[in-house]
C-alpha positions in Angstrom: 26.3 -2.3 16.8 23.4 -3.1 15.0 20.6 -3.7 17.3 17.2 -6.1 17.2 14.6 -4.9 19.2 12.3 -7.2 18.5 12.6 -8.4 21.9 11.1 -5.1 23.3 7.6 -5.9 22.0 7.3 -8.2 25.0 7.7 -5.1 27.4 4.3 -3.9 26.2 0.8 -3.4 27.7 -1.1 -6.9 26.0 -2.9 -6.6 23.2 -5.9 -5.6 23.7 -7.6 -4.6 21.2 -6.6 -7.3 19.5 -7.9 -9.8 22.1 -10.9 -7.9 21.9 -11.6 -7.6 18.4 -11.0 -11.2 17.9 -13.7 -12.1 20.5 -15.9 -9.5 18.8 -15.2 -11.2 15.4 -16.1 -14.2 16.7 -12.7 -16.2 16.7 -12.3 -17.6 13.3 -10.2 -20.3 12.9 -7.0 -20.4 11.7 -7.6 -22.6 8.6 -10.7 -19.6 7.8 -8.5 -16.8 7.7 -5.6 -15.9 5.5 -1.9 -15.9 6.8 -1.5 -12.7 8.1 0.7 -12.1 11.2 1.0 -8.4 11.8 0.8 -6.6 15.2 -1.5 -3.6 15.5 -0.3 -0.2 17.0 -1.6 -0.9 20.0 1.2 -4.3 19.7 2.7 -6.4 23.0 2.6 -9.7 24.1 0.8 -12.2 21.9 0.3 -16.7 22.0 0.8 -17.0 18.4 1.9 -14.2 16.8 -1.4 -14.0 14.4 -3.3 -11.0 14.2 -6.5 -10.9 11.6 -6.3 -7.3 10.9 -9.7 -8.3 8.2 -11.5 -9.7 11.6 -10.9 -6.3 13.4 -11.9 -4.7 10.8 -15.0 -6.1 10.1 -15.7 -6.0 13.7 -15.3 -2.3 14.0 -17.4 -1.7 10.7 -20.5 -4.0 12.0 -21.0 -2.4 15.3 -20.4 0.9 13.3 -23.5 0.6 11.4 -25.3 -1.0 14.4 -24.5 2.0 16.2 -25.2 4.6 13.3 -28.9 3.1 13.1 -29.4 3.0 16.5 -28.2 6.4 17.3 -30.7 8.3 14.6 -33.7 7.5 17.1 -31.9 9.5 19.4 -30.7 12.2 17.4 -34.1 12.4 16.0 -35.6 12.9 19.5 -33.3 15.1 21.1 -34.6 19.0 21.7 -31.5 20.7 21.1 -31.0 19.1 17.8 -34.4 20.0 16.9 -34.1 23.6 17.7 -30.5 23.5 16.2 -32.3 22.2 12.8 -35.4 24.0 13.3 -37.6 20.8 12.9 -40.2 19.1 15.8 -41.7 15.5 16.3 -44.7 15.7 17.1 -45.6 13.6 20.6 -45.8 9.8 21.0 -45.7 7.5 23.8 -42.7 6.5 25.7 -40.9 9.4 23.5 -38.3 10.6 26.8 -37.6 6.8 26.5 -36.2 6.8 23.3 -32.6 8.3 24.3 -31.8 6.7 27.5 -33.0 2.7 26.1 -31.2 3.1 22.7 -28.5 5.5 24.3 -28.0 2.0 26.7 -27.8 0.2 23.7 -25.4 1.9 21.9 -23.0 1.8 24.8 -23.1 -1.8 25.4 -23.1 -2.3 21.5 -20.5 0.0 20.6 -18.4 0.8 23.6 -17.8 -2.4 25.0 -15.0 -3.2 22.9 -13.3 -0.1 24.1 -14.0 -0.7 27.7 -12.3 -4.2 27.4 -9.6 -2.9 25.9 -9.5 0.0 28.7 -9.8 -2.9 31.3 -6.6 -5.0 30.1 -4.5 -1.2 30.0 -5.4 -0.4 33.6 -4.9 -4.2 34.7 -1.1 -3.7 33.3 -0.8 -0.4 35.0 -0.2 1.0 31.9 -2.9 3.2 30.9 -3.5 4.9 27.6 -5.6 5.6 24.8 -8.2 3.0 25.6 -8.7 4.2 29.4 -9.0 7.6 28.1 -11.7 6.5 25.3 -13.2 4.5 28.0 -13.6 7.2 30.4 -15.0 9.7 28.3 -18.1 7.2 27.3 -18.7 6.0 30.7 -18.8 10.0 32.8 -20.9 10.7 29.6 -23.3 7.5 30.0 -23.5 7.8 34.0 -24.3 11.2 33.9 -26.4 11.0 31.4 -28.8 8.0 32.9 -28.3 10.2 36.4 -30.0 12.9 34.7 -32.9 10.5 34.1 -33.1 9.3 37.4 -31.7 11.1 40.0 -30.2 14.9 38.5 -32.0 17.6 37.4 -30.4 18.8 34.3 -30.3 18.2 30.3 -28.3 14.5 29.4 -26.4 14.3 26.4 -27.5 10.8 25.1 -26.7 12.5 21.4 -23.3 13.3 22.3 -22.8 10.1 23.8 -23.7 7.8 21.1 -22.0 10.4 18.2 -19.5 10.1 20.6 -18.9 6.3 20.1 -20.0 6.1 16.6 -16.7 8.6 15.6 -14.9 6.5 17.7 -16.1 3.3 16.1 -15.5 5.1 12.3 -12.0 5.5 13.7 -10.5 2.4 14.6 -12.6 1.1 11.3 -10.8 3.8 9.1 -7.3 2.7 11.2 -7.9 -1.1 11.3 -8.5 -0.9 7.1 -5.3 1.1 6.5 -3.1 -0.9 9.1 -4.7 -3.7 6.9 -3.8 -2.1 3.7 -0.2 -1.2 4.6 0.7 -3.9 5.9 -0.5 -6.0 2.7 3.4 -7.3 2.1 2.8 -10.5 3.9 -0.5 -11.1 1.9 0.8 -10.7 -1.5 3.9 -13.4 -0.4 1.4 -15.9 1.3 -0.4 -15.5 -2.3 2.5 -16.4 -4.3 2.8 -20.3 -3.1 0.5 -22.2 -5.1 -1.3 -24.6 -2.7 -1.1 -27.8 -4.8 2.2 -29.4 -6.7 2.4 -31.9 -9.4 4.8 -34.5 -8.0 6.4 -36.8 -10.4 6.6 -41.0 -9.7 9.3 -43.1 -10.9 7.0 -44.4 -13.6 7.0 -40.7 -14.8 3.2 -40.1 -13.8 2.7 -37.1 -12.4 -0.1 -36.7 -9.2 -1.2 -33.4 -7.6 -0.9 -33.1 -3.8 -0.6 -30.4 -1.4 2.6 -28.6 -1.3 2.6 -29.5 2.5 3.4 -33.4 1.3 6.2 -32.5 -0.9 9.9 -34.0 0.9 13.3 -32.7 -0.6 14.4 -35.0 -3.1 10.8 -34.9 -4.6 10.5 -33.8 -8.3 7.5 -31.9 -9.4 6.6 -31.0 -12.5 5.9 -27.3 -13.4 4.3 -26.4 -16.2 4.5 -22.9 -18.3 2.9 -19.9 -17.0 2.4 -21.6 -12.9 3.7 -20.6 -9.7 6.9 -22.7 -8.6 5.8 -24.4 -5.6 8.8 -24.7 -4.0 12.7 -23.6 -3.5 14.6 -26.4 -5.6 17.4 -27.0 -8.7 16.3 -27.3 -12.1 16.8 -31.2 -13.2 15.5 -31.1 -16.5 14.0 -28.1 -18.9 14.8 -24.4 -19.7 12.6 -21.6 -19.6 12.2 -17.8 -18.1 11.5 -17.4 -14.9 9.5 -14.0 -13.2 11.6 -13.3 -10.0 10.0 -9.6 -9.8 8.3 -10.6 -6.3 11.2 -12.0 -4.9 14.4 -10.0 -6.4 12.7 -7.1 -7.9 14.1 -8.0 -11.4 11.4 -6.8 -13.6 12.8 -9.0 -16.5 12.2 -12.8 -16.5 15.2 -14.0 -15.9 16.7 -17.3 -18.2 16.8 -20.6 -15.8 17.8 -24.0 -17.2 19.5 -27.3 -15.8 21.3 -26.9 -12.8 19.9 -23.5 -11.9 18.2 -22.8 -8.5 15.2 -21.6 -8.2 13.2 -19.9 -5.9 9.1 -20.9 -4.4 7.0 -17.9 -5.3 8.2 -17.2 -8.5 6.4 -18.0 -11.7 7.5 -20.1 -15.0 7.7 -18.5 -18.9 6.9 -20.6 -21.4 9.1 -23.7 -20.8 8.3 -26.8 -18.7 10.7 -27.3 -15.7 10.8 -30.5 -13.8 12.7 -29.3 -10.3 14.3 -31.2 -7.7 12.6 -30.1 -4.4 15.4 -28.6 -2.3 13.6 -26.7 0.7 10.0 -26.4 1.4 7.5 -25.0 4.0 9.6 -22.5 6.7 12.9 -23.7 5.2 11.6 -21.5 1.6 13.2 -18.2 0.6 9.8 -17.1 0.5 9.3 -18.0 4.3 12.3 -16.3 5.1 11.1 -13.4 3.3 7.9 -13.4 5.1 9.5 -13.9 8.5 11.3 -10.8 7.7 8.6 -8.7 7.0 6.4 -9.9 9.9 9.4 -9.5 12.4 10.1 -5.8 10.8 6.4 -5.2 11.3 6.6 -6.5 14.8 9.6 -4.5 16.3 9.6 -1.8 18.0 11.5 1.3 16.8 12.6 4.2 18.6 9.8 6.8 16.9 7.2 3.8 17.8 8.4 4.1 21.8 8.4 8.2 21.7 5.1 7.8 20.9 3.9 5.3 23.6 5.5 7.2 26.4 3.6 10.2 24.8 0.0 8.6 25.0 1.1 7.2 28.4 2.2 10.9 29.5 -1.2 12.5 28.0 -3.2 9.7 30.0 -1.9 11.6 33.1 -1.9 14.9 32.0 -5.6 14.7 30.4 -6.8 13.7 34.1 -5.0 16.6 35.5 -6.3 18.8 33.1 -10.2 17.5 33.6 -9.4 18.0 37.3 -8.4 21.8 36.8 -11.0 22.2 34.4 -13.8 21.2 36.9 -12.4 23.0 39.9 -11.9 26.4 37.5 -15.3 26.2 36.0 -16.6 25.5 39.9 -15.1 28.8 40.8 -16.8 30.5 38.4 -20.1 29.0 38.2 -20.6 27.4 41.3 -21.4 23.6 41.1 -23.5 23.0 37.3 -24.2 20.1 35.8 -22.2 21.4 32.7 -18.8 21.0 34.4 -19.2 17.0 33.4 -19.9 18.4 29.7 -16.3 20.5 30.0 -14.9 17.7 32.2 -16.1 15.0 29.3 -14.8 17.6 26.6 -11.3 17.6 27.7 -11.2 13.6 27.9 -12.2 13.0 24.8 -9.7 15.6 23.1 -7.0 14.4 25.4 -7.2 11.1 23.5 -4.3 9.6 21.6 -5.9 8.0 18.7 -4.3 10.1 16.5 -0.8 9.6 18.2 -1.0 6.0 18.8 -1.5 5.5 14.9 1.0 8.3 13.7 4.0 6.2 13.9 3.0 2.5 13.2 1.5 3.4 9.7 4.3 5.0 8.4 6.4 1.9 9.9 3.9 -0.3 8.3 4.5 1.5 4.8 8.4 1.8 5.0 8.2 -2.0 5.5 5.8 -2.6 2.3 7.9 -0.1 0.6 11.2 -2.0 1.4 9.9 -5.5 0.5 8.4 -4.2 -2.6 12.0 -2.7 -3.8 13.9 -5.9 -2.8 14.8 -4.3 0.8 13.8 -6.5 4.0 13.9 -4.7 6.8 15.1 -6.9 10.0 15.6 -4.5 12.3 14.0 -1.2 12.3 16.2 0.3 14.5 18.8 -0.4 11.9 16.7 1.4 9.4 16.1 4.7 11.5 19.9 4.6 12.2 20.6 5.1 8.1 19.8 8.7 7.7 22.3 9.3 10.5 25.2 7.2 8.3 28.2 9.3 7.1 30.5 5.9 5.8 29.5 3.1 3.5 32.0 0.3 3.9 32.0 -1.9 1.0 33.5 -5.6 1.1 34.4 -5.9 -2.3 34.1 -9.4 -3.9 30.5 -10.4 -4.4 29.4 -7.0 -3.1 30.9 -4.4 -5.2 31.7 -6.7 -8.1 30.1 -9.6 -9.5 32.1 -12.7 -7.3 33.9 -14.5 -10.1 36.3 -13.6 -13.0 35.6 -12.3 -16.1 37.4 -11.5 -19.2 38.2 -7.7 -19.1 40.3 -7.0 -22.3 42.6 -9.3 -25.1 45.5 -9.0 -26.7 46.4 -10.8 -30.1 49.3 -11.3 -32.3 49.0 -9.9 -35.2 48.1 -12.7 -37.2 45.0 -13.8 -34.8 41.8 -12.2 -35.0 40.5 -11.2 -31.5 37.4 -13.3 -31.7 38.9 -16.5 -32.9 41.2 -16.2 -30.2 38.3 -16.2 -27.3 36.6 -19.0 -29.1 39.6 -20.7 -29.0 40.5 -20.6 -25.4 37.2 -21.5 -24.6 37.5 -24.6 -26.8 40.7 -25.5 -25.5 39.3 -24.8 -21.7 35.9 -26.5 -22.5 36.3 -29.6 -20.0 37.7 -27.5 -17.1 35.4 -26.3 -14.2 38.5 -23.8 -13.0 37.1 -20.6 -13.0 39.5 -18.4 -15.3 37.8 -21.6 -17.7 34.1 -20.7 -17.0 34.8 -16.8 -17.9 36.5 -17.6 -21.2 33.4 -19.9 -22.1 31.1 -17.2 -20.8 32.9 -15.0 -22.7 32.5 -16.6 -26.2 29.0 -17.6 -25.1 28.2 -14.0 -24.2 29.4 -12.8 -28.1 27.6 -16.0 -29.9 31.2 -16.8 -31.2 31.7 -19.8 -32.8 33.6 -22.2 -30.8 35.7 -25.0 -32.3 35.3 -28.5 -31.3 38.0 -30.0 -29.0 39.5 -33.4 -28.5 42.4 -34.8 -26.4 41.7 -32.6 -23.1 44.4 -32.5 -20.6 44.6 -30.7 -17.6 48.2 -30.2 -15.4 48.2 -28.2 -11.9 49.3 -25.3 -11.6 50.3 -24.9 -15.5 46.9 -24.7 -17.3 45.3 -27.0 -19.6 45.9 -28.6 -23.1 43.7 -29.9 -25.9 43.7 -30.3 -29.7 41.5 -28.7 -32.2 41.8 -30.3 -35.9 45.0 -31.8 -35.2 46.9 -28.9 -33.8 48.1 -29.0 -30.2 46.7 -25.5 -27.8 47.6 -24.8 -24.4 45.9 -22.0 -22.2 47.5 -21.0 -18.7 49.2 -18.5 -16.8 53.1 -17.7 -16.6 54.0 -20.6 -14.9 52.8 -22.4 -18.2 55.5 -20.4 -20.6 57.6 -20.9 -18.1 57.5 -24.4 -18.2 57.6 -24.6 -22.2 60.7 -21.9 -21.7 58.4 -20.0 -23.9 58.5 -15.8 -24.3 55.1 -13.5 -24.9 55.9 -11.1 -27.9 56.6 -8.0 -27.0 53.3 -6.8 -27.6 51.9 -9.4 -25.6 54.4 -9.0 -22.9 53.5 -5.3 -22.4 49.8 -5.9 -22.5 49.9 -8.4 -19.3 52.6 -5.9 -17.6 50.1 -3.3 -18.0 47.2 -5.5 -17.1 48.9 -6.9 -13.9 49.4 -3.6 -12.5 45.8 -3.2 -12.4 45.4 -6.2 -10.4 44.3 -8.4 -13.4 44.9 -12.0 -14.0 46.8 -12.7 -17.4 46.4 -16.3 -19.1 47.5 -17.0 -22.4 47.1 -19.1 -25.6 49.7 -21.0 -27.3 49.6 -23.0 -30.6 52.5 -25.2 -30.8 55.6 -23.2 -29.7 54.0 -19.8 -30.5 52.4 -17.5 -28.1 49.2 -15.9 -29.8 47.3 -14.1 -27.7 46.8 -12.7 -23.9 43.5 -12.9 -22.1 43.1 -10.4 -18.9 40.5 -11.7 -16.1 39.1 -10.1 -13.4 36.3 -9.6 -10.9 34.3 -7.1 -12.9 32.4 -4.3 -11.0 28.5 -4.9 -10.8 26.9 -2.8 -13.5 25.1 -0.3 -10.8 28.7 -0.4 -8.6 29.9 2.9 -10.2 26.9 5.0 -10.0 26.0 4.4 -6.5 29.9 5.2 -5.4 28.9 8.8 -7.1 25.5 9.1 -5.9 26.4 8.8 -2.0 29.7 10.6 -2.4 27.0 13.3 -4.0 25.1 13.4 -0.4 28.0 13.4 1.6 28.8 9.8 2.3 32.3 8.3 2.7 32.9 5.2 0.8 35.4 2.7 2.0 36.0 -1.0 0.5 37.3 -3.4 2.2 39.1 -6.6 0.7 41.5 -9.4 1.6 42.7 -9.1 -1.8 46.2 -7.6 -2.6 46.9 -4.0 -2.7 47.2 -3.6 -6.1 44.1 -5.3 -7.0 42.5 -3.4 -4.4 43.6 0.0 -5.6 42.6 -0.9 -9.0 39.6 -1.6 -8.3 39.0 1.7 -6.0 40.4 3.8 -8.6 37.9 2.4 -11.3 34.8 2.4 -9.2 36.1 6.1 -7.8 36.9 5.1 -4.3 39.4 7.1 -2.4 39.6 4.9 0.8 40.2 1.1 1.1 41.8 -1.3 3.2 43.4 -4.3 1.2 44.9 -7.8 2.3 41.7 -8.0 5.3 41.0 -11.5 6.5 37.0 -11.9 7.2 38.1 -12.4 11.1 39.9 -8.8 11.5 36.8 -6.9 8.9 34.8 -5.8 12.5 38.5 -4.5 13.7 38.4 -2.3 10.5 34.9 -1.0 11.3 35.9 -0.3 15.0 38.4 1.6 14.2 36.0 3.8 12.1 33.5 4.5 14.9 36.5 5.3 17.5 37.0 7.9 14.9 33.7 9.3 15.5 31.9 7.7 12.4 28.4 6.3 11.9 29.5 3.2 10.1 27.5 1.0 7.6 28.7 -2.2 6.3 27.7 -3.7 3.3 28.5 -7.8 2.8 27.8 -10.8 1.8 26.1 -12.2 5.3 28.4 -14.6 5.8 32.2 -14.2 6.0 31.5 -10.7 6.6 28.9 -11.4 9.9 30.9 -10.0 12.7 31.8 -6.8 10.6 28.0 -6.6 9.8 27.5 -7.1 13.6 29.6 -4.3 14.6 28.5 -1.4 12.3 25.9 1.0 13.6 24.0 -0.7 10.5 24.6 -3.7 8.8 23.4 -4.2 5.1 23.6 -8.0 3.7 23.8 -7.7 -0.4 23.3 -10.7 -2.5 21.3 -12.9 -0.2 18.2 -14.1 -2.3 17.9 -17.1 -1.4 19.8 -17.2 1.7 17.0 -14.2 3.5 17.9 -15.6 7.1 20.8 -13.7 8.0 20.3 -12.7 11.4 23.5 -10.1 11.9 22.1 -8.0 9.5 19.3 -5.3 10.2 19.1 -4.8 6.6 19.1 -7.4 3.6 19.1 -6.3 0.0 17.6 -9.4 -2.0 18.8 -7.9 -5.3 23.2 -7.5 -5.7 22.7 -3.8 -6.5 24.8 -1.9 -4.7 22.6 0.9 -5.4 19.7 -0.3 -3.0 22.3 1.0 -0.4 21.3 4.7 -1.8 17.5 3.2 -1.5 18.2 2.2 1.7 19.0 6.1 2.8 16.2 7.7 1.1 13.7 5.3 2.8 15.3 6.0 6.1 15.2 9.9 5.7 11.3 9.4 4.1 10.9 7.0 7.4 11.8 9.7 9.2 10.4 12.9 7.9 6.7 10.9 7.5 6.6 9.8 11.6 8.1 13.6 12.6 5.2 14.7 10.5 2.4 12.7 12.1 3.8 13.1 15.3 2.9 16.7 14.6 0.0 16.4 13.6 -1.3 14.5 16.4 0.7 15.7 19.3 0.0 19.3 18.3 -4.0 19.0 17.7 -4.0 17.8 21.1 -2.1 20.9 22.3 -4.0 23.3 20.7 -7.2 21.5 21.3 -7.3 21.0 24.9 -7.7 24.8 26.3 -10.9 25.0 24.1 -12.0 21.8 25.7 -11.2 23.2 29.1 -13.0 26.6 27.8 -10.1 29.0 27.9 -12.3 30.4 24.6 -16.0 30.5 26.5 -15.8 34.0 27.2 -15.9 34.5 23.1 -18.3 32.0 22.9 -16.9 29.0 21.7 -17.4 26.2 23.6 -16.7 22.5 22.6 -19.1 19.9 22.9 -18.6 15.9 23.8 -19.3 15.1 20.0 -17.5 18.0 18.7 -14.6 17.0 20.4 -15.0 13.6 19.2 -15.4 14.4 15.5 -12.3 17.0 15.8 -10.2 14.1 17.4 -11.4 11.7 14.6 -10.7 13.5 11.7 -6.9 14.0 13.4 -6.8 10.6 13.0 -8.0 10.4 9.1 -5.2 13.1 8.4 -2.7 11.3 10.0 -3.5 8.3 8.1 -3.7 9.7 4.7 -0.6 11.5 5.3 1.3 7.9 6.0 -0.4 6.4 3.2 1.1 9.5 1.1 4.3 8.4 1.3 3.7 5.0 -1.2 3.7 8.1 -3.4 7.6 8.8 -3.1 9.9 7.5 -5.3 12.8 5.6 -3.5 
């Protein structure tokens, strides 16, 4: 079944680098800082669910530089980096002060926020990256000062504050591309316009904050400005640009009647709309909701991960331990068993691991939003690459949801066009839907469509009107039969034909004369065909399921190149279909409308909603496809496998720099006279980190 593990977040170590950074930052207030609500990699259990990723950031850059400045004093002073650079100072007072006082300062400066962090790991009993961070700068601090004071032997006060300036550069690189990937929530909270013209009964209009706006309201929106809210056109037709929230890169018409969406922005036209939804109750909140929740959850790669950083915490102390008690064998007791000791922590750290697998989260989630896909479960995303069947429902999924005129017949003395301009004449006071498809129809071709007069409607045996004096009926059989009227035989094998494919036949009468034969069905989406081929291409099994009958469902399979369907399902036995797939050893999909088709979407390893613009919330779906492409379904497998193959990767890279990495930190290689220093170590560990995030933010590269 499809699974939300949103829930699971609460099972982690407390955020705290997040507390941290916001008491660093200074706590801004909520009203100062823009609405972002994204967890960091190190994630867990937050108040309010709002994370200023900017306010880490800048945190992390400030004491940066702080540090950096600092720290040249004691580069500049220290005796192996003058012989290593073949430069001297020349002597000054209170010169062998200069490391240990701005060596202090560094460590309070710049590693405090790591030691809080390290405190709230080891007060969960969780320890991790932090605690290892933490220990390396304090045995490198303590030594150093007991070098000063109590040791004979050379400190490292350069190593210790490079140390914490490449640790500082690190989260400041990681904090500024968590902030950059996860920039889908800004661009939404950027689309709402803050203010809304709200019209009085006197027709005045008066600007007030969106916030004030009630449903019922209307508000006036002008050409070219953001629609402030979700709501139905009253009065006024225009284009609207839906790209941010459907991914339709053409404006799309709107007019009277039409809903429309908050977030989206007016053509050229001036709309007054009837406020529907506002605040949380939006399409755009839902959206957002989405996104953040999808952000939020924890996946299966993002777990590997933490148990890995929790696993290296242990096995880093175990290998400092062997590390000292080897090199104590061979040297005897020497001060530079810390530096080895120090060396091995600092490799040992997970930076590099605990930020592989939340960026490339973080980007499959932009990536998704961006191509109309919300990802509500991630689980549910990293279960797609592992998907053999597609179930389709078919109406409103596969096809469009309502009829449409597929194909005419005509006597011989009616031309094809005047004959769909008639019907929809003859049909143009009736809301019934084989009515709105023959207006469509005509409307769709710019024919030219008769006025009619006299309209009459009867149940069950279609409608009747007159058109310059001359009596027309549209209906179905039951209509000839009750005029004891008989189709030509053209006409008669035209909706034999047609009603073995599942369509519905109507016709047009004048008088006593039968004159033409309309066929209606529920035409296949335009993108329906292609993405039938393009998963049975990769291997995938594509099943529709219908509650229609089994001739309309075969027709329909045949046309769209299905092979497998089930026909004449009600919405309460769809999840028994899907069962009965997975006992036969399938990873199911199922692909619905949200709503009839809930428990089905419930029971498939992953469930995909199609067609739910403006209805985003639909909570037994881990996927929902804004657009009603059913080729977003092919999207949604190609992001999975890129998901995939981008968090392997930078599991790799991490994981395996620490493997390789920690026997020269131990100094396996010190017989061949390469030993790692503190800073070394540090800088190696860093730029682990850099390659990891480049090669998550790569992946914005790859087509979907």
């Amino acid at each position: 079944m499809s699974r939300n593990n949103h829930d699971e977040t609460h099972d982690r170590v407390p955020a705290a680098e997040d507390q941290a950074a916001q008491e660093q930052a200074g706590n801004r207030s909520q009203s100062d800082r823009p609405a972002q609500r994204h967890s960091g990699h190190d994630g867990g259990d937050h108040d309010n669910g709002s994370h200023d990723h900017s306010g880490h950031e800048q945190m992390f850059r400030r004491r940066f530089w702080i540090s950096l400045a600092l720290s040249i004093p004691v580069l500049l002073t220290s005796e192996m980096l003058q012989g290593w650079l073949g430069f001297s100072l020349p002597p000054f007072p209170g010169d062998g002060w200069v490391g240990p006082v701005f060596s202090t300062i560094v460590f309070v400066v710049g590693g405090l926020p790591f030691l809080q962090m390290a405190w709230s790991e080891l007060r969960a009993r969780k320890p991790g990256m932090m605690a290892l961070i933490s220990l390396a700068i304090t045995v490198a601090f303590v030594f150093s000062m007991a070098t000063v004071f109590v040791l004979k032997g050379e400190a490292f006060f350069w190593e210790l504050v490079t140390l914490i300036d490449v640790m500082l550069l690190g989260h400041w690189i990681e904090r500024r591309s968590v902030r950059q990937a996860s920039g889908a929530l800004d661009k939404l909270a950027q689309l709402l316009p803050d203010k809304a013209k709200r019209l009085g009964e006197d027709g005045k209009t008066e600007e007030i904050p969106v916030s004030e706006l009630r449903e019922g309201d209307l508000v006036l929106v002008r050409p070219g400005a953001s629609i402030p809210v979700d709501g139905s056109i009253s009065e006024g037709e225009s284009e609207v640009d839906e790209a941010m929230i459907t991914g339709e890169s053409r404006p799309v018409p709107r007019k009277s009647g039409d809903d429309v969406v908050g977030g989206t922005v007016n053509g050229d036209g001036s709309l007054r709309i009837e406020v529907g939804a506002v605040g949380d109750e939006t399409t755009l909140a839902g959206i957002m909701k989405l996104v953040e929740e999808a952000q939020e959850a924890k996946s299966r790669g993002q777990m590997l991960a933490d148990r890995a950083a929790a696993a290296l915490f242990y096995v880093a102390i175990g290998v400092a331990v062997l590390t000292a008690i080897a090199w104590w064998f061979v040297l005897g007791w020497d001060i530079s068993i810390l530096r080895r000791v120090a060396t091995v922590l600092v490799i040992a750290c997970p930076h590099a691991l605990g930020l592989a697998v939340p960026l490339v989260l973080a980007n499959t989630t932009a990536m998704g939003a961006k191509a109309g896909i919300l990802v509500h479960d991630r689980m549910a995303l990293e279960e797609a690459r592992t998907l053999d069947t597609i179930v389709f429902d078919k109406t409103g999924t596969l096809t469009e949801g309502e009829h449409s005129l597929v194909a005419i017949e005509t006597a011989e003395d009616l031309d094809r066009n005047r004959a769909v301009a008639l019907a929809a004449a003859v049909e143009g006071d009736s809301e019934h839907m084989i009515a709105r498809a023959l207006r469509r129809a005509a409307e769709e071709e710019e024919r030219d469509v008769p006025r009619a007069s006299g309209f009459e409607a009867s149940k069950g045996r279609g409608v009747r009107a007159e058109i310059d004096g001359t009596q027309w009926r549209v209906g179905g059989p039951n209509m000839l039969d009750g005029l004891d009227l008989e189709p030509g035989e053209t006409l008669y094998s035209f909706a034999q034909d047609q009603g073995e494919k599942g369509h519905t036949v109507v016709y047009l009468v004048r008088n006593e004369a039968v004159l033409a034969a309309f066929a209606m069905a529920d035409r296949p989406r335009e993108d329906s065909r292609e993405a039938v081929q393009r998963l049975r291409e990769e291997g995938i099994s594509v099943v529709m399921m219908t509650g229609d009958s089994e001739d309309v469902a075969r027709a329909v399979a045949e046309d769209l190149g299905i092979e497998e369907w089930f026909a004449g399902v009600l919405p309460e036995n769809k999840d028994d279909r899907i069962r009965a797939l997975q006992e036969q050893g399938r990873k199911v999909a199922m692909v619905g409308d949200g709503i009839n088709d809930a428990p089905a979407l419930s029971r498939a390893d992953v469930g995909i909603a199609i067609g739910s613009g403006t209805d985003v919330a639909v909570q037994s779906a881990g996927i929902i496809l804004v657009r009603s492409q059913p080729f977003d379904v092919v999207r949604i497998l190609r992001l999975s496998r890129l998901n995939r193959r981008k968090m392997v990767q930078n599991l790799w890279l991490a994981a395996g720099y620490n493997i390789l990495a920690l026997p020269a930190a131990a100094g396996v290689l010190a017989p061949w006279g390469i030993v790692l220093s503190p800073a070394v170590g540090a800088l190696f560990m860093s730029a682990s980190t850099v390659v990891v995030a480049i090669n998550a933010q790569l992946m914005r590269r790859t087509k979907i």
